[in-house]
N, C-alpha and C positions, 0 to 999 in steps of 0.2 A: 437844316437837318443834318443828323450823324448817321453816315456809308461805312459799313466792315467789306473791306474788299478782302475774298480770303483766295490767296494765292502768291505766288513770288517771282510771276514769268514776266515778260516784256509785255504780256496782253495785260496783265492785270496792275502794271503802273501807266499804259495806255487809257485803263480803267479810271484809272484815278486819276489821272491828268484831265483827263477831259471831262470830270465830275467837277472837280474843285476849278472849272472854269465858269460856274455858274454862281449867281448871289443865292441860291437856293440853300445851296449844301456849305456850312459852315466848318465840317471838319471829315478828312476820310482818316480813317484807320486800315490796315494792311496785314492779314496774318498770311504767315510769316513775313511779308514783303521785302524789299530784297533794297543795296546800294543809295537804286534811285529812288524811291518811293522814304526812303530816309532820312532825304535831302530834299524835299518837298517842302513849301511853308503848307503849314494849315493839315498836314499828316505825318504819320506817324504808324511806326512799325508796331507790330505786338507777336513775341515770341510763343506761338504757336502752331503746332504744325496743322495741314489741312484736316484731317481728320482727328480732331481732339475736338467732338463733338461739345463736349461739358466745358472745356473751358472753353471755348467759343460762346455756347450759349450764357455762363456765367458771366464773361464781360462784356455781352451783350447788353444782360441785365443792367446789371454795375453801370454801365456809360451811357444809358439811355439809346443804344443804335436805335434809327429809324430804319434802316434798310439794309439787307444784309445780300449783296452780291457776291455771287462764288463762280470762281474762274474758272479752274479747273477739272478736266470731267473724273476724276479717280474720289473728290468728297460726294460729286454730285450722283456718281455710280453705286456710292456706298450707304446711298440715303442720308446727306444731312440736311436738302430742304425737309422731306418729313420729319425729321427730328427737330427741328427750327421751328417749323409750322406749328407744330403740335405746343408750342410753348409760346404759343403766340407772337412771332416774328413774323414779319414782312422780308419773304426769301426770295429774290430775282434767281432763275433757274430750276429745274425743273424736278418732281419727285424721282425716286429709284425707277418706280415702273416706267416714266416719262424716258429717263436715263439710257433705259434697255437700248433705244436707237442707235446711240452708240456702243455701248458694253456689249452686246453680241450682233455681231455682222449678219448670224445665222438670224434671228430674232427681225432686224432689219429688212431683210431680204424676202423674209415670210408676209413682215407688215409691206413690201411694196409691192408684191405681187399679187396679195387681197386686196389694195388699194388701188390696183392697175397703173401703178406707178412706171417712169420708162426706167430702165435698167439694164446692166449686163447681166446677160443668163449664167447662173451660178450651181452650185452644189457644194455642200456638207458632208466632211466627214470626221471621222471618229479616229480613224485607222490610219498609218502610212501606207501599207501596201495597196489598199484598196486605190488610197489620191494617187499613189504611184502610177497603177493599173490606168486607170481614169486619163490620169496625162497622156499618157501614149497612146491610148486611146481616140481625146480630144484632139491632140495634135499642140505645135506649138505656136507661137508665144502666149503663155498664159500665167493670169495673175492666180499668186500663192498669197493668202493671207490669211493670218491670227483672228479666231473668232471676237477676241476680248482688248482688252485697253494693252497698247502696245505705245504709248506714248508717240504716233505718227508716225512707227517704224517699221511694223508688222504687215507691211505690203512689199510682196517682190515679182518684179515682172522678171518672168525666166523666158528666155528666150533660147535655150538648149535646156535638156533632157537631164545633164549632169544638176542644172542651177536649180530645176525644176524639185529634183531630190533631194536635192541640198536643203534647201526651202523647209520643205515639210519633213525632214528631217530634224532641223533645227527646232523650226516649233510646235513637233510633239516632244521635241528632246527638253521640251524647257525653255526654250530661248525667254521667251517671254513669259515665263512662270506659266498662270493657268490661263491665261489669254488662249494658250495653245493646244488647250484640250480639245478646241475643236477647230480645222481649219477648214475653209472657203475656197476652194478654185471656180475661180469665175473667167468669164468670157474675156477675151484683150481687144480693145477698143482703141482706135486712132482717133486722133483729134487734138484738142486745147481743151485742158481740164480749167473749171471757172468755181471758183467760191461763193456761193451767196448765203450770206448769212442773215439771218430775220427777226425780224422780233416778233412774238406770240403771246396773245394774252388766254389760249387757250380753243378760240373762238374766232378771231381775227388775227390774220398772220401780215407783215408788211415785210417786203426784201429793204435789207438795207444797199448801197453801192457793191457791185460785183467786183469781185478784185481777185486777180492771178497768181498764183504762187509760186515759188521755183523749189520743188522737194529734195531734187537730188544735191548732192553735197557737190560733185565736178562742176567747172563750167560746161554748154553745150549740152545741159540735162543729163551727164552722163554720172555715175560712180551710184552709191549707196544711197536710200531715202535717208530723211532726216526730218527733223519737225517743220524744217523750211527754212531756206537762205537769203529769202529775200519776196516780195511781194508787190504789185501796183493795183491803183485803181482811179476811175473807175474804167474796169479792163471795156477797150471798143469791141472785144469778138460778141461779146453781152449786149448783140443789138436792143432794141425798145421791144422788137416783137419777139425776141428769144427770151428776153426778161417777162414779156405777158404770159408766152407758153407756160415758163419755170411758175411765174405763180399759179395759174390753175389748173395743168398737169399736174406738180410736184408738190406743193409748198400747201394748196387748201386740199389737195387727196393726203395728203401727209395727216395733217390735224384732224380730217375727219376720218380717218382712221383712225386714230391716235383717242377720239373723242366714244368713237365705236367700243371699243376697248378700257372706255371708262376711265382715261389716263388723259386726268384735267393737267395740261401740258402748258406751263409759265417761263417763260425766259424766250431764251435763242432757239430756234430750228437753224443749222448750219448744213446746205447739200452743197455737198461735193461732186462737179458736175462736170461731165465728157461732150463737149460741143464737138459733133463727128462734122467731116471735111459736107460733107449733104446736106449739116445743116441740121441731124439731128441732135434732139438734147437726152441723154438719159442720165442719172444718180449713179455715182460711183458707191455713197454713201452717206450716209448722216451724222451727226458729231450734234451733242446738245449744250454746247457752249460755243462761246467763241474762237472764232480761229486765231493761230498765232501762227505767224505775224501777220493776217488778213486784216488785225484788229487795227493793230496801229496806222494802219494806212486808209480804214474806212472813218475810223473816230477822228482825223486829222482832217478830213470833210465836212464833217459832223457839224451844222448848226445848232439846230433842236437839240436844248438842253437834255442831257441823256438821263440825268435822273427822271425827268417827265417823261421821258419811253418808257423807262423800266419802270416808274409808279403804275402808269395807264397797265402795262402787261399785270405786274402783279395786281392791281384791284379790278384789273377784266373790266376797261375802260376804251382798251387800244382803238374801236370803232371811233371813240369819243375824238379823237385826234387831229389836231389839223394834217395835211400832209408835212413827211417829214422833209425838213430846208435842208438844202445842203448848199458848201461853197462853190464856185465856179473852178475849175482848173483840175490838178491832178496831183497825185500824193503816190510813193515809193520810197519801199525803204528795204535796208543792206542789213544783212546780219553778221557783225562778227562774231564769230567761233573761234572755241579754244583751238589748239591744234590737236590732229587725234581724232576730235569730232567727226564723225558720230560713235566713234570706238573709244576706248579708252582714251582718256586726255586729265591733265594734271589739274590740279587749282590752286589760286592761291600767288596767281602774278598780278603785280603791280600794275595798276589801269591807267594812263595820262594820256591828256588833250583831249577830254569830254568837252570843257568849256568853252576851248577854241574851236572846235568841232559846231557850236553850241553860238557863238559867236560867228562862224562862218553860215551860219543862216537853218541848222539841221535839228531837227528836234529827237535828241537823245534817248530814247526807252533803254533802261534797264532791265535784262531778262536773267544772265546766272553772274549777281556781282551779291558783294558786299560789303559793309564797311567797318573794317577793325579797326582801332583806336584813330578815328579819319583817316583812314589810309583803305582806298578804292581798291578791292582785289577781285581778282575772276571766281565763279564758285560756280561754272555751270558750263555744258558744254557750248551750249549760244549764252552770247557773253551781251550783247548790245545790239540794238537794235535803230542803223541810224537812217532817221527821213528825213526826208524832205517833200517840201509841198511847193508848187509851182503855177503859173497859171497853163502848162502842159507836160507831157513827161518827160522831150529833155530837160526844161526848167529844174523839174522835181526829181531827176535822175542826176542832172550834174548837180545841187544842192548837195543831193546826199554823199557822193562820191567826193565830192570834193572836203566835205567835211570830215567823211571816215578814214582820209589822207591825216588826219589829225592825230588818230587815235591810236596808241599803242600798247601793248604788253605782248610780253613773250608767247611767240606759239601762232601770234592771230592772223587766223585765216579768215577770208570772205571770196564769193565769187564779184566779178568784174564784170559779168555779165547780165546781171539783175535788168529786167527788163527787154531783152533780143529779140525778143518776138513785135513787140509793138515799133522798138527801132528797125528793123526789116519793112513796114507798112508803114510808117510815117513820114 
C-alpha cells in the first residue's frame, strides 16, 4: 500500500519510519516533509504545504495513495479529513467537528464537564479586565491559556499577579493571532503530567504506552513552555490501575460524548493528564493528533504494524484487533533546538554527525531540518529529535545522550536533564 503522511515535524518522520517498517506498505510520501524523511529509502518528499487541500487531494488521485495520515492538528482543525473523505480517501484522523477537542479549550472543557470527565475547574472569557478581576479574585498560581491552536505554547502558569496580566494581555493582544479571542483561566494543579495518547475508531478507543514530557525549554522544568524537549516511556507514574481508571473515566466518556454529539471521531484521542501527589487523575486537555515528541518515543515500542491500527480505526474495525504488542524495555528521547528557541532563532545552519550519532546506537527523527543541494540545514526551532531505546531508561537515556554528543550546528541547545524524574526513583 501507498501512505501520504502530511506534515514535516519529528512526529511525522516517526510516522513514517515506523510505516515503512512493515512488508505491508510499499512506499510513504511526505507533504511537505522535511531533511529526514528525504533521506529515507522507499519515501519521498512532496512540496506541498499542509493545507493545500486540492493539491493534496490531486496527488492523491494521480499516485494511487491508499491512506492518507495527517499529523498535524492546524490541517486537521481546518477540515481536510472531510474534504478527503468526501472524495473518497481513507483519512486517519479526525473531521473539523471531531477537531474542536483541540481548537477550543473553551469547547473542550464544555464536552468534559457533560461528559463528567475529571478536570481542572476552569472559566471563559472574552475580556481582559474581567480575567484580570477573576485572578485576584481566585488567588494565585494559576494557568493562563489561549482558547485555540497555539502550537504547545499558549499555556502559562503565573505564579504572581504581574505574569498573570501579562498572560492575558498578550493573548488578547494577539500573541497567538485568533487562538486568543478567548482565553481559559483554569485551576493550578500539582503533580506529574502524563501523555496518553489512543487510537479510536469512533466506537472503540485503545491507549497506546503512556509517555512524559519535559515542556519547559530550562532544565529543572524551569523558563518558558515549548512544544517539548525531550520525552520517555513507558512513563512508571502510569500505574496498570491509573491506566484502567484513564480508560473508563477519560478515554470511553470522551468518545461517547463525542458520539452524543454526532462527531464520528477516527484517528488519535491524545489526554493530557495531571496524575496529583493522591493519586488523582484529571485531563489537562485534549489534542486530536499525536503528540510530539510523545510520538517518537511510543512508535520506537511499537510492534503492531501501525498501518494495521490506523486501517482497523479508519474502517471502524478497532474491536476487531488483537491486543496491541509491544517491545520489552524503554524508549527516550532529546530534542535539539535552535538557539533562541522558543523565541526568535535563525535557520539555515549547517547540521553534522547525524550518522555517528546514528551509529552510536540512537535513532534520528528529523523535526525542523532540510536539505539543500545535500547539504543538512536547520529550518525549525526544534531541530532533531535523538532516541534511544533500551532494555530500561538508563539504557535508553545514555543511548540518546550519548549519541547527541555527536551532533552539531551552530546555536544547539538541548536540555541535559531529559528524564529526572524517573532518575530520582530508579
Amino acid at each position: 500500500m501507498k501512505v501520504l503522511v502530511i506534515g514535516n515535524g519529528g512526529r511525522e518522520h516517526a510516522i513514517a519510519w515506523k510505516l515503512l517498517q512493515s512488508k505491508q506498505v510499499e512506499q510513504v510520501v511526505c507533504a511537505p516533509g522535511n531533511g529526514g524523511t528525504a533521506t529515507m529509502s522507499r519515501c519521498e518528499n512532496l512540496a506541498l504545504e499542509v493545507d493545500d487541500f486540492e493539491g493534496i487531494w490531486q496527488f492523491s488521485q494521480q499516485a494511487k495513495i491508499d491512506l492518507v495520515v495527517v499529523g498535524p492538528e492546524v490541517p486537521l482543525a481546518k477540515g481536510i479529513t472531510d474534504y478527503l473523505q468526501a472524495r473518497g480517501l481513507l483519512v486517519f484522523g479526525p473531521t473539523k467537528a471531531g477537531a474542536q477537542i483541540e481548537s477550543s479549550k473553551a469547547w473542550a472543557k464544555a464536552l468534559m464537564q457533560e461528559a463528567g470527565i475529571p478536570t481542572a475547574k476552569s472559566t471563559v472569557f472574552t475580556e481582559a479586565n474581567a480575567a484580570k478581576s477573576y485572578v485576584k479574585a481566585q488567588g494565585l498560581p494559576i494557568v493562563v491559556k489561549a482558547d485555540g491552536l497555539a502550537a504547545g505554547k499558549g499555556v502559562v502558569v503565573a505564579e504572581t499577579l504581574a505574569q498573570a496580566e501579562s498572560a492575558i494581555d498578550s493573548m488578547f493582544g494577539g500573541q497567538f493571532d485568533s487562538a486568543g479571542d478567548f482565553v481559559v483561566l483554569e485551576e493550578f494543579l500539582t503533580g506529574q503530567e502524563v501523555s496518553v495518547l489512543a487510537l479510536t475508531d469512533g466506537s472503540t478507543i485503545r491507549a497506546l504506552l503512556p509517555a512524559q514530557d519535559h515542556k519547559q525549554i530550562g532544565e529543572g522544568d524551569k523558563g518558558e513552555n515549548t512544544g517539548g524537549m525531550g520525552a520517555y516511556a513507558p512513563t512508571p507514574i502510569a500505574t496498570p490501575e491509573i491506566m484502567e481508571r484513564v480508560q473508563t473515566e477519560v478515554l470511553e466518556k470522551a468518545i461517547a460524548a463525542l458520539r452524543k454529539k454526532n462527531i464520528d471521531y477516527r484517528g488519535v484521542l491524545y489526554a493530557g493528564l495531571m496524575i496529583t501527589p493522591a493519586g488523582e487523575t484529571k485531563v489537562l486537555e485534549f489534542n486530536c493528533r499525536f503528540g510530539d515528541p510523545e510520538t517518537q518515543v511510543v512508535l520506537a515500542l511499537l510492534e503492531t504494524p501501525l498501518e494495521e491500527l490506523m486501517l482497523a480505526c479508519v474502517q471502524q474495525r478497532l474491536a476487531q484487533m488483537p491486543p496491541i504488542a509491544w517491545k520489552d524495555g524503554a524508549s527516550a528521547t532529546v530534542v535539539a533546538a535552535s538557539g533562541g528557541y522558543p523565541g526568535s532563532y535563525e535557520k539555515g545552519k549547517v547540521i553534522t554527525g547525524i550518522q555517528v550519532a546514528q551509529d552510536s546506537g540512537a535513532i534520528v527523527f528529523h523535526a525542523g531540518t532540510k536539505l539543500d543541494n545535500s547539504q543538512l540545514l536547520t529550518n525549525g526551532g526544534r531541530v532533531l529529535n535523538v532516541t534511544g531505546v533500551g532494555a530500561d531508561f538508563k539504557q535508553a537515556l545514555d543511548r540518546a545522550y550519548k549519541s547527541i554528543e555527536s551532533i552539531n550546528f551552530e546555536g544547539i541547545y538541548y536540555r541535559r536533564d531529559i528524564g529526572h524524574r524517573i532518575a530520582k526513583t530508579s
